[in-house]
N, C-alpha and C positions, 0 to 999 in steps of 0.2 A: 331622487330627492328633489323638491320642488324648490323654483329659484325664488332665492332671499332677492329680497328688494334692494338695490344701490345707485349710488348717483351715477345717470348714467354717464360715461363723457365722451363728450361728442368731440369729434375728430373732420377738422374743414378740411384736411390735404387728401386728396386721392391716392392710394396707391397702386400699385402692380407687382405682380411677382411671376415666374417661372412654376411652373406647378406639377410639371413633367422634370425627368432627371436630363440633363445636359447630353447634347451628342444625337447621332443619326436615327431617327428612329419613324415609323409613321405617321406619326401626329407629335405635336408640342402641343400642350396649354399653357396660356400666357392668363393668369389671373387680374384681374381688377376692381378696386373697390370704393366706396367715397357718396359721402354726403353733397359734393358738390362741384360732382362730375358736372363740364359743360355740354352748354344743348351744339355747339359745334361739334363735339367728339360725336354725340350720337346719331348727329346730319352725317357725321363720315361715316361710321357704319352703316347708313343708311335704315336707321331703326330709331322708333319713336319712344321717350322717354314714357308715356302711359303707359306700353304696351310689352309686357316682355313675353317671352317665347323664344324661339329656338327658331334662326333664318341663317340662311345662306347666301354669303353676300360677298361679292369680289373687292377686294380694298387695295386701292393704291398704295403705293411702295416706293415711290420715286419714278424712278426707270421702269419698274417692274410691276407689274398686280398679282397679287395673290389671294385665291378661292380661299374661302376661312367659313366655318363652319363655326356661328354668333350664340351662346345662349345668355341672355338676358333675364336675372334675378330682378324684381322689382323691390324694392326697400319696405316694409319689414321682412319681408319675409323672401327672407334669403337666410344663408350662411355669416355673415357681418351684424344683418341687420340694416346693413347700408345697400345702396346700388352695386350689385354685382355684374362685371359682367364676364363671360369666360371666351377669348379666344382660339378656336384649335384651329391650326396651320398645319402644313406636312414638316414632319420632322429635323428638322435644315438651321441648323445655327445661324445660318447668314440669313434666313427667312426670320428668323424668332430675334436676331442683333435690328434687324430695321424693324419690327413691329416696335421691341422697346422704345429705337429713335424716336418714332411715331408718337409714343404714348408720352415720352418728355418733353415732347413740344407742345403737345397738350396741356400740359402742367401736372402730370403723374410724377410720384418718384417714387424707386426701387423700395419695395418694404423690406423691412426686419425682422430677422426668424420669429416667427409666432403671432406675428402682426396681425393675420386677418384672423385668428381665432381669439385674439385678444381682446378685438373688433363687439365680436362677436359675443364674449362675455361680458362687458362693461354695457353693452346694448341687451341684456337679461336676453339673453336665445338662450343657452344654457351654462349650469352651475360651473366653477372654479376643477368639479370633480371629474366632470363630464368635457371638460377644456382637457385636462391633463391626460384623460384617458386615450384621446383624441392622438397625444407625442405617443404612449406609449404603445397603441396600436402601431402606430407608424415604426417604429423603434421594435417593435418584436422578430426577433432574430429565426423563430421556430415556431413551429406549432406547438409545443408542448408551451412557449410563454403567452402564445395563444390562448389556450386551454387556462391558464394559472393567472391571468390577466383577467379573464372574463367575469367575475364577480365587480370586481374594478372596473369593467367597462358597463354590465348592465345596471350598474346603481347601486347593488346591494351593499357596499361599501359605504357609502350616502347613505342608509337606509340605518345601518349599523348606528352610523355619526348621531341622527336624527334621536335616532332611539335616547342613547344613553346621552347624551347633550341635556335632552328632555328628563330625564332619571337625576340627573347632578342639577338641575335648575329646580327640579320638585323638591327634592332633599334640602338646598339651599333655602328656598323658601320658609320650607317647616323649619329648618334649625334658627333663621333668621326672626320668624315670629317667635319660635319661645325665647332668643335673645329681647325682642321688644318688649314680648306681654309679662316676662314672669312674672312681675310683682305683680298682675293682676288675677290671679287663679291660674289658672290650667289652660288658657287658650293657645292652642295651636303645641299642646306637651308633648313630648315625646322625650323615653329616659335612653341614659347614656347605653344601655345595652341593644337599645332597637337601633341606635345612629351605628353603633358597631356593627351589627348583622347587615342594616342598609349600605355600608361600604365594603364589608365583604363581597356583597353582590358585583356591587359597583368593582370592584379589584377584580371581580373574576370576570365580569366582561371583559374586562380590560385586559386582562390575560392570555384570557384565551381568544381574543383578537392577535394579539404578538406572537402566540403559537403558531396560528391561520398561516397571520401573511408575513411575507419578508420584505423586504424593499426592492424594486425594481432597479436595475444597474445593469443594463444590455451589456455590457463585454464580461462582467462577474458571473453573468447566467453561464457563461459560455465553460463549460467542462474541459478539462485540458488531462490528455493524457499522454504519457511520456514513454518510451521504449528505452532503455538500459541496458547493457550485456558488454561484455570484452569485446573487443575488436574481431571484424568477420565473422558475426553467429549470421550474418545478414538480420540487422535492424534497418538498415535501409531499402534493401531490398520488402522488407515486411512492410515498412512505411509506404514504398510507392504502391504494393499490392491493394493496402486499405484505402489511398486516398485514386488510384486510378489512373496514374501516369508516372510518367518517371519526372518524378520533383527535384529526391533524393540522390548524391552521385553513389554508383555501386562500384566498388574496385576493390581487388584481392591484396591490395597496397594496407598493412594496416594504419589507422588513421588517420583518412578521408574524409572523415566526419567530425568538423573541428570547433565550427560554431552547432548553435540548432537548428533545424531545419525545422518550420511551422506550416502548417497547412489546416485550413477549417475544411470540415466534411460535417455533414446531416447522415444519422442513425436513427431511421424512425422519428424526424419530426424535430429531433433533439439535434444542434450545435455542437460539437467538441473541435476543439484543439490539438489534432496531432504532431506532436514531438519525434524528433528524431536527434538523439543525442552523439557527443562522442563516446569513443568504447572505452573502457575503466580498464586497464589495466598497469602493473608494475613493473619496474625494471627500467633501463635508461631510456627516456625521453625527452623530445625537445620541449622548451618552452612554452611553445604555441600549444602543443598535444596538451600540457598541464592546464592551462587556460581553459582549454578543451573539459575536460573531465570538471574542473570547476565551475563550468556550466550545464554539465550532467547534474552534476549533484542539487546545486539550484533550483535545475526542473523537477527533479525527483519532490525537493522539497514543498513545492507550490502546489506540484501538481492533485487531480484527484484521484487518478488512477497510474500506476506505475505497472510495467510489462516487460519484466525482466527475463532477455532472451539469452538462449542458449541453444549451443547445435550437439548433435550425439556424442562427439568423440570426448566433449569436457566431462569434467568433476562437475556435478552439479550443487554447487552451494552455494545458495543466493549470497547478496550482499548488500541488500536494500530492504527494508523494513516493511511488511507487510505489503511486499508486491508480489502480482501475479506470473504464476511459473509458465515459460511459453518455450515449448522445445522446435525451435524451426529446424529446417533442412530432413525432415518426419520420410521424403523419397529414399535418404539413403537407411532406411532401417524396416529390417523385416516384421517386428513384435515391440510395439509401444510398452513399455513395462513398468516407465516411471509412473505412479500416481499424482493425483492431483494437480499434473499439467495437460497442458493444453497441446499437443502435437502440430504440427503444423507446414506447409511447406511452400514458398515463396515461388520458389522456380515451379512448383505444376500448378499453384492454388489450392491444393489441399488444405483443409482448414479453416483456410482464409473466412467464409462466410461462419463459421462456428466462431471466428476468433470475435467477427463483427458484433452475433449475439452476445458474446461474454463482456462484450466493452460496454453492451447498450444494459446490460445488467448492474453492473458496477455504477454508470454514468444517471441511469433515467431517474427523473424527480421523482422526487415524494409526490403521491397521487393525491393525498390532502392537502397541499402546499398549495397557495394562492400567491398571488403580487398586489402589490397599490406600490405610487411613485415611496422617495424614498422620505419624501416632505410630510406625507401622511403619516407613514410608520414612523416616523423622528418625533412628528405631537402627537402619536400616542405610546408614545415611551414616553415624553416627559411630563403629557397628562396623568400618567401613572406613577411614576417617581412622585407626582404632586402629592398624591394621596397616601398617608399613612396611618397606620393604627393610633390613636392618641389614647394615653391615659395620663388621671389627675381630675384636679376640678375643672381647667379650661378644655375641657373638651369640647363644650360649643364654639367657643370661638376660634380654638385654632382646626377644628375639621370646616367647620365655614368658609377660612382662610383656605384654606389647600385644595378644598372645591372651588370655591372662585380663580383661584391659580391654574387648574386642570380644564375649569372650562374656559379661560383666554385660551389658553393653547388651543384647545378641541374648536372652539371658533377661528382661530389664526387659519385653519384650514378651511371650515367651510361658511365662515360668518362674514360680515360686510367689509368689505375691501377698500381705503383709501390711499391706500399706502403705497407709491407707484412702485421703489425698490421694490418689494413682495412682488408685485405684478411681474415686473420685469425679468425678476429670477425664476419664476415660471415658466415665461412663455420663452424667455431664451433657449432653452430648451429644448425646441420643436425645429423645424427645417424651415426655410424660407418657402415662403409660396403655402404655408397650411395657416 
């Protein structure tokens, strides 16, 4: 979608940020940005303000010099829109604490999450949609929010907006002239059954957009699946097999497992939540065990997929609602016999990979399911609440109404921005240093 026009505003203080994650690593980038970077900071780099490019340049440090490796955006045409400059160091917190020193004596100061994309919007480099795609790339937990993002990140989203923006403005027009001309003939007519079938249309775009996509919310994408069973079927034991070490405590003491145990793993691409609960059982217990089992049940209830275990010598009768049957300790039994469970065995790994595909079964997204942030999807849910079937004689006026209503919203997204709160709730959003 091509950038609307806005005021642009310009911004005198230079900033800097950190643009690498914090701690030892090979390189740091230290980001910078500013309309009215001095010509002394760029005598210290040793680089000329006409000329940008990529040089390698030793910069003092106090006591010390450090090799830095310079690339220089020249203003517009950068990432800001402003003077960029980038510099990468070896990866050394007490290297990347004095370059800061450095940059505050200059007159830089430490930017604000989302700062230099913010920069970067209010200077038309690109839309509000293309800003936000920008966190949610950054923010994606998995490949599969990869995948469900990607219409949201190449425009088509914007393109959507565009469209039917344009469809509610044309509509609006025509019903707006035959509010001006009626007394005059027929100019610009149109009767109350074509406005009905033109918002039909209009609702089912609109609809079938809300089908599409969902709101982005990185920790909500994340699938959470929960293990269940009496005490010693070995659910912790199955827990560390899935996630790959020993997390979970194993012991033939029953209940050991008293709070939850949580661990994130990747399934093909996909993020889940591994649970490991306490064991459910009756009869006299301490306080703490009950506490226990009331945070079983908790997970059970949250969770999206529940794995209710059990070893051969029990009775097998679930006791959780539409969870999956998983018979571990599968070593000590000659002839699987139960149906529709899953066999399984902790201590040799049998199963184990069979148990992974049945989790990634239960867990993987819908393959038609897309994302946009959650500011999208919220106006256009309440560009669509705007619009409703009218009958009576003021049909013109009050569907004119509820399209004019539908389209503020549908602009609050992608139309001209003054507003600084709006802005600011945006881009807070993002990490420092993007």
């Amino acid at each position: 979608m091509a950038a609307r026009s806005r005021k642009v505003v310009r911004k005198q203080d230079s900033i800097y940020a950190l643009a690498t994650p914090e701690g030892v690593s090979a390189i740091s980038v230290i980001r910078v940005t500013g309309l009215s970077i001095s010509k002394k900071f760029f005598n210290f780099l040793g680089i000329e303000r006409k000329k940008p490019g990529v040089f390698l340049r030793k910069i003092s440090l106090g006591d010390f010099s450090e090799k830095c490796l310079i690339l220089y955006f020249k203003a517009p045409r950068s990432y800001t829109g402003e003077d960029v400059i980038e510099i990468q160091s070896h990866g050394n917190m007490v290297i990347v604490s004095e370059i800061f020193d450095v940059l505050e004596n200059f007159g830089f100061r430490e930017a604000q999450a989302g700062e230099f994309t913010k920069r970067g919007f209010l200077n038309n480099k690109f839309t509000i949609d293309e800003a936000e795609s920008v966190a949610a790339n950054v923010s994606a937990g998995s490949v599969e929010e990869l995948r469900m993002l990607e219409d949201f990140r190449l425009g088509k989203v914007g393109h959507f907006f565009s469209n039917v923006t344009k469809k509610i403005e044309g509509l609006l027009v025509t019903i707006e002239s035959q509010l001006d001309f009626s007394d005059e003939g027929a100019v610009g007519s149109i009767s109350k059954n074509n406005i009905k079938k033109e918002i039909a249309v209009l609702k089912r775009d609109l609809d079938n957009f809300l089908r599409k996509y969902s709101p982005f919310q990185s920790e909500m994408m994340k699938k959470r699946v929960v293990l269940v069973g009496q005490p010693n079927v070995g659910k912790s034991s199955l827990f560390n097999s899935l996630v790959g070490g020993r997390v979970a405590l194993v012991s033939n003491a029953p209940g050991t497992t008293r709070d939850v145990v949580r661990k994130n793993l990747f399934l093909k691409g996909v993020e889940i939540t591994l649970e490991d609960t306490a064991g459910i059982r009756t009869g006299q217990v301490s306080e703490i065990e009950k506490m226990g089992m009331g945070l079983t049940n908790e997970s059970y209830e949250t969770s999206d997929l529940c794995l209710e275990v059990f070893e051969p010598k029990q009775k097998i009768k679930k006791k959780f609602k539409d969870s999956v049957l998983i018979i571990n300790k599968s070593d000590l039994l000659k002839v699987h016999t139960k149906k529709n469970a899953l066999y399984v065995s902790a201590k040799t790994g049998a199963g184990i990979e069979e148990l992974r595909k049945l989790i990634y079964k239960y867990i993987k997204p819908d393959p038609k399911l897309s994302l946009v942030t959650e500011r999208v999807y919220k106006a256009v849910v309440k560009a669509n609440n705007s619009i409703e079937t009218v009958r009576g004689d003021d049909i013109f006026e009050i569907t004119a109404q509820q399209l004019r209503d539908a389209l503020l919203e549908l602009r609050y997204v992608y139309g001209n921005f003054s507003n600084e709160k709006i802005l600011d709730r945006v881009f807070s959003k993002f990490c420092i240093g993007k």
